[in-house]
C-alpha positions as CSV (number, residue, x, y, z in Angstrom):
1,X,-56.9,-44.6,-9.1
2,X,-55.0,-47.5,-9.4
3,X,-53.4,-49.5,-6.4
4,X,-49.8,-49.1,-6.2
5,X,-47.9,-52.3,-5.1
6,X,-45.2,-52.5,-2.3
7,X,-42.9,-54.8,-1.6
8,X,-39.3,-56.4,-1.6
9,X,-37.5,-58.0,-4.4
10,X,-34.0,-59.4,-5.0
11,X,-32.7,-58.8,-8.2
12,X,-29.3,-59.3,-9.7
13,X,-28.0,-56.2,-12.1
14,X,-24.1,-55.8,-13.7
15,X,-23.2,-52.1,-13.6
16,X,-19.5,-50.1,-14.1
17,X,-18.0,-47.7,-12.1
18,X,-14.6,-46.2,-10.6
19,X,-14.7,-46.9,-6.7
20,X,-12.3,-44.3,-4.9
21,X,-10.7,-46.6,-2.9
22,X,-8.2,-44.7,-0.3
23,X,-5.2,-46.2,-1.7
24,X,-6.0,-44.8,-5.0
25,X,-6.8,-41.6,-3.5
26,X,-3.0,-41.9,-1.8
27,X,-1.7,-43.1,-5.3
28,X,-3.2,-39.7,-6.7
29,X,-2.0,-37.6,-3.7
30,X,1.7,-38.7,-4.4
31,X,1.4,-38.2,-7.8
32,X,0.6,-34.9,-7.9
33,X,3.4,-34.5,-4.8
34,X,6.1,-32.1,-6.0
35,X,9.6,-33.7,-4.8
36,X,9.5,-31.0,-1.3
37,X,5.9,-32.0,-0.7
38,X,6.9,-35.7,-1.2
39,X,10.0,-35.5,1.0
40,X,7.4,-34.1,3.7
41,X,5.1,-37.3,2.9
42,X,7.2,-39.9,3.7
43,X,8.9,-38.4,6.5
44,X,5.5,-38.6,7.9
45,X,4.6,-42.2,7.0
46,X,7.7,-43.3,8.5
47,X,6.7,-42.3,11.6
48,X,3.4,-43.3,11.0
49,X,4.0,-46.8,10.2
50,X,6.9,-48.5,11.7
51,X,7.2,-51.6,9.0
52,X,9.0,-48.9,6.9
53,X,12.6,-48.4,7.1
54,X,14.6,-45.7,5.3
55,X,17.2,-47.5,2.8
56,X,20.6,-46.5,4.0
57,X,23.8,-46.6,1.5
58,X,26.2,-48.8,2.8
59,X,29.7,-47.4,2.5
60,X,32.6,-49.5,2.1
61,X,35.2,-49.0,5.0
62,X,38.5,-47.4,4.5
63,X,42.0,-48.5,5.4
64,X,41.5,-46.0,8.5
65,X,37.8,-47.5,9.7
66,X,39.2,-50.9,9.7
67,X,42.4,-50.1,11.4
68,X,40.5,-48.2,14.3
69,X,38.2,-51.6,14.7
70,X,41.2,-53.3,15.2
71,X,42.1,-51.5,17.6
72,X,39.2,-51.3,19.3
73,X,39.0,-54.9,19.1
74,X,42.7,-55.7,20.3
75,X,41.6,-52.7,23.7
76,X,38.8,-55.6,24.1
77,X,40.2,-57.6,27.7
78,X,43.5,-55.2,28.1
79,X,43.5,-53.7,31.4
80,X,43.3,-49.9,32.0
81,X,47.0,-49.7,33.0
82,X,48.6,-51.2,30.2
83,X,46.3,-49.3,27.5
84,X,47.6,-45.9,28.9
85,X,51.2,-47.2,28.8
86,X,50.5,-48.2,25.6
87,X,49.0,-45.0,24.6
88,X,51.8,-42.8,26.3
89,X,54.5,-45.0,24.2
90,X,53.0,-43.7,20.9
91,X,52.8,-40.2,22.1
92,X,56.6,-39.9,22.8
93,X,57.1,-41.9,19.4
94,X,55.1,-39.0,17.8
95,X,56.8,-36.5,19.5
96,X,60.3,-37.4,18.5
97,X,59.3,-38.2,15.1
98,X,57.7,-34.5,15.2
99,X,60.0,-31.6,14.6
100,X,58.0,-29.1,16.5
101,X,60.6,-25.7,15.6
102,X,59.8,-26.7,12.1
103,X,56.2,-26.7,13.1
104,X,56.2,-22.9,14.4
105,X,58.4,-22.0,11.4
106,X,55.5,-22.8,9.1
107,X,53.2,-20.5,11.0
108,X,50.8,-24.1,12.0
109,X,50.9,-22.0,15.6
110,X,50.7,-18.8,17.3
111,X,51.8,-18.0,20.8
112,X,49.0,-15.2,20.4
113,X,45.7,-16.8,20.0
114,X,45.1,-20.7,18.9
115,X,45.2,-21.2,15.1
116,X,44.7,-25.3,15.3
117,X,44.8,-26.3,11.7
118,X,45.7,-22.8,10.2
119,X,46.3,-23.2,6.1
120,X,44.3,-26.0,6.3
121,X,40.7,-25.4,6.0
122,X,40.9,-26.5,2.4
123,X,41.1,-29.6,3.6
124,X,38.1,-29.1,6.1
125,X,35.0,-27.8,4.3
126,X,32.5,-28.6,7.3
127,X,34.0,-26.0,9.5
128,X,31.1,-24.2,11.0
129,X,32.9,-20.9,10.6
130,X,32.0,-21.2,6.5
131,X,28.6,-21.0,6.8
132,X,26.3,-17.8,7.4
133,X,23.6,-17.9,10.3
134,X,21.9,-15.8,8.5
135,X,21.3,-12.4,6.8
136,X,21.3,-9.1,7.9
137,X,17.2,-7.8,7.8
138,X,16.7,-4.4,7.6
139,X,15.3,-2.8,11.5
140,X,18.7,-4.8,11.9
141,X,20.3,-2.6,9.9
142,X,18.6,0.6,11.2
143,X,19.6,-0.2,14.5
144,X,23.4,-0.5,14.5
145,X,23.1,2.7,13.0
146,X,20.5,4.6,15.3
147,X,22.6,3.4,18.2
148,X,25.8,5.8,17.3
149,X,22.9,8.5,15.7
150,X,23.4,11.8,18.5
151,X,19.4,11.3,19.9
152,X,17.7,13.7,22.7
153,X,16.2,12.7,26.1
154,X,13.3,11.2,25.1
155,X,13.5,10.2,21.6
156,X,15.6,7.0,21.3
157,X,12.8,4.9,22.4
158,X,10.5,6.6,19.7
159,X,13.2,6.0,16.8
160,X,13.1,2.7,17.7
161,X,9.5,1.9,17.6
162,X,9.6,3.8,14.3
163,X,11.8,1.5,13.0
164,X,10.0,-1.5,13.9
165,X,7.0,-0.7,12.4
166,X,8.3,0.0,9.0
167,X,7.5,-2.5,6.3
168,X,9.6,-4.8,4.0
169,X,10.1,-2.2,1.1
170,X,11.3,0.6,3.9
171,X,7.8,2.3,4.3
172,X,6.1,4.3,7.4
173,X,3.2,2.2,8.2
174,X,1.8,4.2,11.1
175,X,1.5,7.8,10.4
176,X,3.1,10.7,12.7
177,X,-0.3,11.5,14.9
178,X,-0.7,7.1,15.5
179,X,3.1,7.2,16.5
180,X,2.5,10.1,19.0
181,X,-0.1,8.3,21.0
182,X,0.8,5.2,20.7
183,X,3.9,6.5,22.6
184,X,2.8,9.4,24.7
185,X,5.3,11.9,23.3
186,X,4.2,14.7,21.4
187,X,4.2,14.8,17.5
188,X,7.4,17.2,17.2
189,X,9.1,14.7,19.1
190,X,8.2,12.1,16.7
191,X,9.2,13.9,13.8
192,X,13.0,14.8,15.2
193,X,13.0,11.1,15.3
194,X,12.0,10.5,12.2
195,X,14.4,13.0,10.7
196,X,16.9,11.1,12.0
197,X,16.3,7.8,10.9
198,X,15.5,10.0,7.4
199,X,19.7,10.0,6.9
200,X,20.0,6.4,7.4
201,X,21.4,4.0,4.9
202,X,19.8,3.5,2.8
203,X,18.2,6.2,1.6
204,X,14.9,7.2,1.4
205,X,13.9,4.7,4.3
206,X,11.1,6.0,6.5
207,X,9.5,7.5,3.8
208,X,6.0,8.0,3.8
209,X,4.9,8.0,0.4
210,X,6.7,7.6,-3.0
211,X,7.9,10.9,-3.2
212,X,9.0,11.6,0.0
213,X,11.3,8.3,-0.7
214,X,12.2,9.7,-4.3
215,X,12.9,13.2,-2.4
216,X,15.1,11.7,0.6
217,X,17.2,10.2,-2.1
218,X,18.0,13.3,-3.8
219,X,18.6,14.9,-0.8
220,X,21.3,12.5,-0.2
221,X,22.9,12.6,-3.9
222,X,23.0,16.7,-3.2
223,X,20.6,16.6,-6.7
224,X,17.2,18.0,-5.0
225,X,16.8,20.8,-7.3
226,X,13.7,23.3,-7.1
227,X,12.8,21.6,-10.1
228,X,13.3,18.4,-9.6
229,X,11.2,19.2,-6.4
230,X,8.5,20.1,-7.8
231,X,8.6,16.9,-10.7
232,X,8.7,14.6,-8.0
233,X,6.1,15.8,-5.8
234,X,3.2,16.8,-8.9
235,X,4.2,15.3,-11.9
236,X,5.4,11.9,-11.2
237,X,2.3,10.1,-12.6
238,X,3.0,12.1,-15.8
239,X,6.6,10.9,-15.3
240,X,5.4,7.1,-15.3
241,X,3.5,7.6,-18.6
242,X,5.9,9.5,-20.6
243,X,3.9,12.5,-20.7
244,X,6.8,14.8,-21.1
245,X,5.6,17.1,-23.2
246,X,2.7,18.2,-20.9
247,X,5.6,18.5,-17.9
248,X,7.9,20.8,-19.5
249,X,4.7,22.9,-20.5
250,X,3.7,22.8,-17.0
251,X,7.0,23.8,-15.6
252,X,8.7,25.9,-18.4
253,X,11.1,23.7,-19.4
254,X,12.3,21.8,-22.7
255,X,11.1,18.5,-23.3
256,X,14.8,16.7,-23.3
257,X,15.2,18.7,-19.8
258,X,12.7,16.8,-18.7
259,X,13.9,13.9,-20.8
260,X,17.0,14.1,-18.6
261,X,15.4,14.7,-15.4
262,X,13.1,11.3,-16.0
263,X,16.2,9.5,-16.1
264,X,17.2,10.4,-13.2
265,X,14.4,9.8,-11.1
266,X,14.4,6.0,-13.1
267,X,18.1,5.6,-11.5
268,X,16.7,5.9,-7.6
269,X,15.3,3.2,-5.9
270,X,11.2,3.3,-5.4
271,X,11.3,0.4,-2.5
272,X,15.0,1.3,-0.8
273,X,14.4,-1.8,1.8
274,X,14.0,-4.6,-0.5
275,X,18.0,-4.8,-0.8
276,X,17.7,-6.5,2.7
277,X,17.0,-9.5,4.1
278,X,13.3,-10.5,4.6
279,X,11.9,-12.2,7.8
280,X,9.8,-13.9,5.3
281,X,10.6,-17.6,4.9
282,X,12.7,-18.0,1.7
283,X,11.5,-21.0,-0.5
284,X,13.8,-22.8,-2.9
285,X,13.0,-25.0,-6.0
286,X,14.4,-27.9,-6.2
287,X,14.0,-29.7,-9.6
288,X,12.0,-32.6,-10.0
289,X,13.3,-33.8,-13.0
290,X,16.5,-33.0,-14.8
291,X,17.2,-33.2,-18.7
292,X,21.0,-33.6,-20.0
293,X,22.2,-33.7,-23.3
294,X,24.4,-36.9,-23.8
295,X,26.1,-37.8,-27.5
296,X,23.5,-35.4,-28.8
297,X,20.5,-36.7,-27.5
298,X,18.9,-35.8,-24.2
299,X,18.3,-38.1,-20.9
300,X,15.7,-37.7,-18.5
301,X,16.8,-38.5,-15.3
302,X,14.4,-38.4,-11.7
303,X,15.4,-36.8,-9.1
304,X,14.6,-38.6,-5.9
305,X,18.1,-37.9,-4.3
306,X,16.3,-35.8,-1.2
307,X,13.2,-38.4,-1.6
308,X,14.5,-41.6,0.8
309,X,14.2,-44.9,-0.6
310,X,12.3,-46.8,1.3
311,X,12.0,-50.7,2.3
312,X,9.9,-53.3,4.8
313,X,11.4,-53.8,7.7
314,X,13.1,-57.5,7.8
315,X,12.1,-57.5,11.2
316,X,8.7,-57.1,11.0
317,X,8.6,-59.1,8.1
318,X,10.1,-62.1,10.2
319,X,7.7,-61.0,13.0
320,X,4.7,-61.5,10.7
321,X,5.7,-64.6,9.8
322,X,6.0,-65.8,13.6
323,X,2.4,-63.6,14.4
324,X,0.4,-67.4,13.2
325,X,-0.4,-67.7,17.3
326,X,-1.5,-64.0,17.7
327,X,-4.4,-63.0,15.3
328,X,-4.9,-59.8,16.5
329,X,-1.4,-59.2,16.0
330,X,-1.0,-60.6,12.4
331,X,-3.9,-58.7,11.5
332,X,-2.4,-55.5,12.7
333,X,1.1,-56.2,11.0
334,X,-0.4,-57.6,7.7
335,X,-2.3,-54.4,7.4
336,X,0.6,-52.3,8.0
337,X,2.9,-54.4,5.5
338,X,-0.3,-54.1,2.9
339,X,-0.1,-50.4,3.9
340,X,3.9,-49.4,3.3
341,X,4.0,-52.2,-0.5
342,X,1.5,-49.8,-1.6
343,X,3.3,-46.7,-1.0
344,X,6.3,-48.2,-2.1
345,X,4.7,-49.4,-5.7
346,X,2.9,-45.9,-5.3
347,X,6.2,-43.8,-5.0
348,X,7.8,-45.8,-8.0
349,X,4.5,-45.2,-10.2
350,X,4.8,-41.6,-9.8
351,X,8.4,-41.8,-11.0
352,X,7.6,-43.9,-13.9
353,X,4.7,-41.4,-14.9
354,X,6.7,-38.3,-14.6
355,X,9.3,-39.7,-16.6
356,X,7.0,-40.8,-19.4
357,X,5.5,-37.4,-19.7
358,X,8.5,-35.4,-19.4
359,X,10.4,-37.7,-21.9
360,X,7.5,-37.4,-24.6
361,X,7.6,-33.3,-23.1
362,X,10.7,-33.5,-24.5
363,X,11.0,-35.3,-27.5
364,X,8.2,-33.0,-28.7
365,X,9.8,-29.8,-27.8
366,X,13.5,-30.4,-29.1
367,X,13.5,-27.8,-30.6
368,X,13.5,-25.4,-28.0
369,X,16.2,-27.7,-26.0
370,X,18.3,-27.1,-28.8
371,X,17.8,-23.6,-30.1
372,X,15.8,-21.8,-27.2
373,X,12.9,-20.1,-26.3
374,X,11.4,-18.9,-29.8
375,X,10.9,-22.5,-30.9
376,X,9.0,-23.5,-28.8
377,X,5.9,-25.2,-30.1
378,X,2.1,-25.2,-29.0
379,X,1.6,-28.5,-27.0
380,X,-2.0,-29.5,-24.9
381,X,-2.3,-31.9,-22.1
382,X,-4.2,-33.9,-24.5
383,X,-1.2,-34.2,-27.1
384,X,0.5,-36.0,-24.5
385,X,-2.5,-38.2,-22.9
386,X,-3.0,-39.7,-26.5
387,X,0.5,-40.3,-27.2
388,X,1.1,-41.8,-23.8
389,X,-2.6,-43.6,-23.5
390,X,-3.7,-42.1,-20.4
391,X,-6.5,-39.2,-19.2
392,X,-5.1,-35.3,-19.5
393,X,-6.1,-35.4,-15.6
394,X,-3.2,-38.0,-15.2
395,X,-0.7,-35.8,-17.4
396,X,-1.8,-32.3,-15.3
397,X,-1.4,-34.3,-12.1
398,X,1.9,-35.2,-13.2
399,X,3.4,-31.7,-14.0
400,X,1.5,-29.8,-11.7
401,X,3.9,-27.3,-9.6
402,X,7.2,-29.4,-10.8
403,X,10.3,-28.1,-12.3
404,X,12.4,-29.5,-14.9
405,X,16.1,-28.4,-14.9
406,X,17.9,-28.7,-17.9
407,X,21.0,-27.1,-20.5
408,X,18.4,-23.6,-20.7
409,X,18.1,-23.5,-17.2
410,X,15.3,-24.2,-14.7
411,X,11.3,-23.9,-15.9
412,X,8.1,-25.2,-14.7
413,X,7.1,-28.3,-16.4
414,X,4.1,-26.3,-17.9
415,X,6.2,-23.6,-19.4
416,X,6.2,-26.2,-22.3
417,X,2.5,-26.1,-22.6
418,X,0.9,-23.4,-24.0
419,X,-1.4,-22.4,-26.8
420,X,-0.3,-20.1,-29.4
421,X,-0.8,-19.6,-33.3
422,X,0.1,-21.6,-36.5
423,X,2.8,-20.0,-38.7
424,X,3.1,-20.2,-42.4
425,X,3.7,-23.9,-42.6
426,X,1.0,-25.1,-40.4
427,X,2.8,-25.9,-37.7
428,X,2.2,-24.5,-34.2
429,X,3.9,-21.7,-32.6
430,X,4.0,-21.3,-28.6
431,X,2.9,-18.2,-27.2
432,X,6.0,-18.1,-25.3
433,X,7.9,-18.1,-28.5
434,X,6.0,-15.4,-29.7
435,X,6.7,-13.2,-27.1
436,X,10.4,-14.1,-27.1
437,X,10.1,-12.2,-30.7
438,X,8.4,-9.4,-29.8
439,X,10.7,-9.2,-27.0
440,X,13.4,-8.9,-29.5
441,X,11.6,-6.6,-31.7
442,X,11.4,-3.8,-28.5
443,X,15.1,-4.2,-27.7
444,X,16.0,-3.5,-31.3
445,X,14.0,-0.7,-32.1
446,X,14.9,3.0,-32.3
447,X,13.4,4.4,-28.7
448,X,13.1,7.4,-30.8
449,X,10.5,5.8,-33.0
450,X,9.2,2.9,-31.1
451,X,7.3,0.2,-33.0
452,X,3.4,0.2,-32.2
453,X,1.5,-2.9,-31.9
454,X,0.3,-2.5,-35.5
455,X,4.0,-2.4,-36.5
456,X,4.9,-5.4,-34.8
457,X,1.6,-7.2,-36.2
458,X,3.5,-6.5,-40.1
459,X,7.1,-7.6,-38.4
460,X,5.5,-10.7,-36.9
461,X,4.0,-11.7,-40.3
462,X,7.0,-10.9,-42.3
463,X,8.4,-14.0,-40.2
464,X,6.0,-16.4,-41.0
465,X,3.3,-15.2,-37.9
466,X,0.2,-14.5,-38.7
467,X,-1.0,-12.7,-35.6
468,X,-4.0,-9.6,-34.7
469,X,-2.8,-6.7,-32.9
470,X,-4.9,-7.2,-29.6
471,X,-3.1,-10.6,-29.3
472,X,0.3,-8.8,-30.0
473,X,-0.6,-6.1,-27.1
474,X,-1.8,-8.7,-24.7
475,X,1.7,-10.5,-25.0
476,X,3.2,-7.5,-24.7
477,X,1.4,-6.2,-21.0
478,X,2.2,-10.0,-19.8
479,X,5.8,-9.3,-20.9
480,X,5.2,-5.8,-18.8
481,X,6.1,-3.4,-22.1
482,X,4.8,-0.6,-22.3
483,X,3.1,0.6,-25.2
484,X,5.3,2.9,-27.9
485,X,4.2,6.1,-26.6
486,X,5.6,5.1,-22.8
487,X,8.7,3.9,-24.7
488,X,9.4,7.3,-26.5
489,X,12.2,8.8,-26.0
490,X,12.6,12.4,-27.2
């Protein structure tokens, strides 16, 4: 066996590779930033590092503004008794000049209750009184109305817990027995609650199942027949998947009875609380981007108005340049300016990248912004990271969990990529546009003699689609059809 040789060289070697560098790892982060996410962001850096300054819009001063400096200037070295004589002048100057019969005439005041500013709101749209606090949720609603409800000794407080514990659809979540010793009352107790709260607006809250809710609601519309009894409490699966002929079998009835008794349940409301508020926050989207059509062709515009624009501070900036004594102290601040020009040139990166994409999104998919949904065409994050020169990651970064607001409305920047098929031309068809026109196909059908998927399949091809049936039925559960024998209507 050989020796084997150890020892310490220095050699010199050339090798490439991408070093993660945390200011490209921020540069990433704010790329892929929706504009809430980003808002959120700077706020933080801004208290975070104080070289950054929010850009404020100056506003040019009105005729007003400028006269109230000057008087605030010319108050400047007056004495306290000539201001108020001053001030007590112009009062009986506006009080002459003010016909105040005229004044009451026009209904400006009431000897009953103050009405400052009555007819005038127009001309005052912050008034607090125009805005909401907030929405009513439903225990809210239960409340007002178990608080007039005629309640025994003993039950009020079990009413109550019933109605807290119900969930956001109007559901029991706690059964009758859990209610009774949670509370220490018996169960019958519970239940003459619960009957109670059982006439409530709206109805068929404090159900405990599905038909119980269905039930309550019939109840209410004096429409609880025996036999529409029995349909909701043992055939409502059979209901759900148009299994009518086996129903009026079961019961003795004709299929269009049953037809029409279908239709009625469809007409009643399976989740009776959802009308209501929810306690749940409520999140809104706020575009990122927004396309509008000018002289017939379409602008992309950025939307960083709720994104501040943000600047070094002069100060700091002047203080750097002062800091030559202080090392430690130009170090710090030269770190912090470094710091905020990078998230500046970061920020304005992002917005050039987005509107690169979306404009080449758009030029792509004219189509669609000019004649909708069903022409929209297959596009792959690669089509646009070889048209723009840059890696799909960059592209998917980009667009992920933006919105685009435009003419059509608001969509997620990925709505306009999809795979889908290649029509008769060659050219490629978005799956969305192909379920746009099966969509259409369904509405226009006779819900007598409702198209199958085969059907479709020879429809779809007779305009240019060449498509297989099991694509045409998985479209079709994503656009939550059911199949032609759920559709039929007898």
């Amino acid at each position: 066996m050989s020796d084997i040789k150890l020892g310490f060289d220095l050699t010199i070697e050339q090798s490439q590779k991408l070093v993660m560098t945390p200011e490209l790892i921020q540069a990433i982060q704010i790329l892929q930033f929706n504009t809430q996410e980003l808002n959120a962001f700077v706020q933080e850096q801004l208290l975070v590092n104080p070289v950054l300054e929010q850009d404020q819009p100056h506003e040019k001063q009105g005729d007003g503004q400028a006269e109230e400096n000057e008087s605030e200037r010319n108050d400047i070295g007056t004495s306290g008794t000539e201001r108020a004589e001053r001030e007590e002048s112009e009062q009986k100057k506006l009080d002459e000049e003010l016909d105040w019969k005229e004044f009451i005439r026009n209904g400006s005041y009431d000897d009953v209750g103050y009405r400052g500013y009555a007819g005038r709101d127009e001309e005052r749209p912050d008034l607090f009184e125009r805005y909401v606090a907030n929405e009513v949720t439903l225990p809210e609603h239960l409340m007002f109305q178990y608080q007039f409800a005629t309640v025994s000794k003993g039950c009020r407080r079990v009413g109550k817990y019933i109605i807290e514990s119900l969930d956001e659809n109007g559901y029991m979540t706690s059964t009758v027995p859990e209610i009774s010793r949670a509370m220490g009352v018996s169960e019958e107790k519970v239940g003459e609650a619960l009957d109670i709260i059982h006439k409530f607006d709206p109805a068929g809250v404090g159900a405990r199942n599905l038909s119980e809710c269905l039930r309550l609601q019939l109840e209410a519309r004096n429409q609880l027949t025996p036999q529409m009894d029995e349909i909701v409490s043992e055939h409502l699966e059979d209901i759900a998947d148009n299994r009518l002929s086996a129903v009026a079998k079961s019961m003795g009835m004709t299929v269009l009875q049953v037809q029409e008794a279908a239709d009625l349940i469809r007409t009643l409301e399976p989740k009776p609380g959802r009308q209501f508020a929810s306690e749940m926050e409520t999140r809104y989207v706020i575009p990122d981007v927004i396309v509008e059509k000018v002289n017939d062709e379409y602008v992309v515009i950025i939307n960083d108005s709720s994104t501040p624009r943000l600047t070094i501070s002069s100060y700091y900036r002047g203080l750097l340049g002062q800091a030559d004594q202080d090392k430690q102290l130009a170090d710090y601040l030269s770190e912090r300016v470094s710091s905020a020009n990078w998230l500046i040139k970061s920020i304005e990166q992002r917005k050039q990248t987005i509107y690169n994409v979306v404009s080449a999104v758009v030029n792509y998919q004219r189509d669609f912004f000019d004649k909708g949904s069903k022409y929209l065409k297959t596009l792959t994050l690669r089509d646009i990271a070889e048209e723009l020169g840059i890696h799909e990651s960059t592209v998917s970064r980009s667009i992920s969990g933006k919105y685009l607001q435009c003419p059509r409305g608001v969509f997620e920047i990925k709505y306009f990529f999809s795979a889908g098929v290649s029509d008769q031309v060659g050219e490629g068809v978005s799956s969305n546009s192909i379920k746009e026109f099966i969509k259409e196909i369904v509405e226009g059908e006779d819900r007598h003699r409702p198209y199958s998927d085969q059907a479709m399949v020879k429809i779809l091809k007779g305009k240019g689609f060449n498509i297989s049936r099991r694509t045409v039925a998985k479209y079709r559960d994503e656009l939550g059809i059911l199949s032609s024998s759920k559709r039929k209507r007898y």
